[in-house]
N, C-alpha and C positions, 0 to 999 in steps of 0.2 A: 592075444593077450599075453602077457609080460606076465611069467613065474612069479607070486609073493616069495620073499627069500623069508624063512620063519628062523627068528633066533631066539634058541630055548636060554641059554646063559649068556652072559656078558662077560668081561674080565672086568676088573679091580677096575685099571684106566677107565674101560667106558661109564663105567658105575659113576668114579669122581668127575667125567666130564660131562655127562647127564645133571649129577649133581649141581654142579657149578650152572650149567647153563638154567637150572629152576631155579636156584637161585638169585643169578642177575636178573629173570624174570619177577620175580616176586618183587625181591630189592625195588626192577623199575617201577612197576605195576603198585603197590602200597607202598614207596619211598621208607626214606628214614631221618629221622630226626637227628642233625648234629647240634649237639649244643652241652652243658656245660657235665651231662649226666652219661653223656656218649661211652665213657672210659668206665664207668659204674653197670652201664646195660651192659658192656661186652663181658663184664666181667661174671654178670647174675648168667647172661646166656652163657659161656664158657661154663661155670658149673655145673648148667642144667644139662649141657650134654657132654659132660665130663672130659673135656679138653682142657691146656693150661690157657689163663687168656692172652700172655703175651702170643702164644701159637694163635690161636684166632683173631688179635691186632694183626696180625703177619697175615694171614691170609685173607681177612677184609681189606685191608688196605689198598689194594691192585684191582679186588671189584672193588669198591665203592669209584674209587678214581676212576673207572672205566668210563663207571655208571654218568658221574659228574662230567666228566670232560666228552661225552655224545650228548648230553644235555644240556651243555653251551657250544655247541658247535653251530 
């Protein structure tokens, strides 16, 4: 039998890349609504978690495209 390798912490990186990847999951898993209100939800969600929203356009932009373009593949 093969040692569990047990990891107590993580760094910063693996944090945001953990993060991101439950994200694209969820994104896929309950989708997201584009339409004419898109620009106004990112802005309420940017509040709520106290980021600016142009910074959260910037970083949805690259998932969502991901998400889109393997689901017309």
């Amino acid at each position: 039998m093969a040692e569990e390798k047990k990891v107590s912490e993580l760094s910063k990186e693996r944090q945001g890349e953990i993060a991101i990847l439950c994200l694209k999951h969820i994104l896929r898993k309950k989708g997201f609504l584009v339409n004419d209100q898109i620009k106004r939800e990112i802005g309420n969600q940017a509040k709520e978690i106290g980021v600016d929203p142009e910074e959260l356009k910037i970083f949805l932009r690259p998932l969502i495209q991901e998400i889109l373009n393997k689901a017309l593949e």
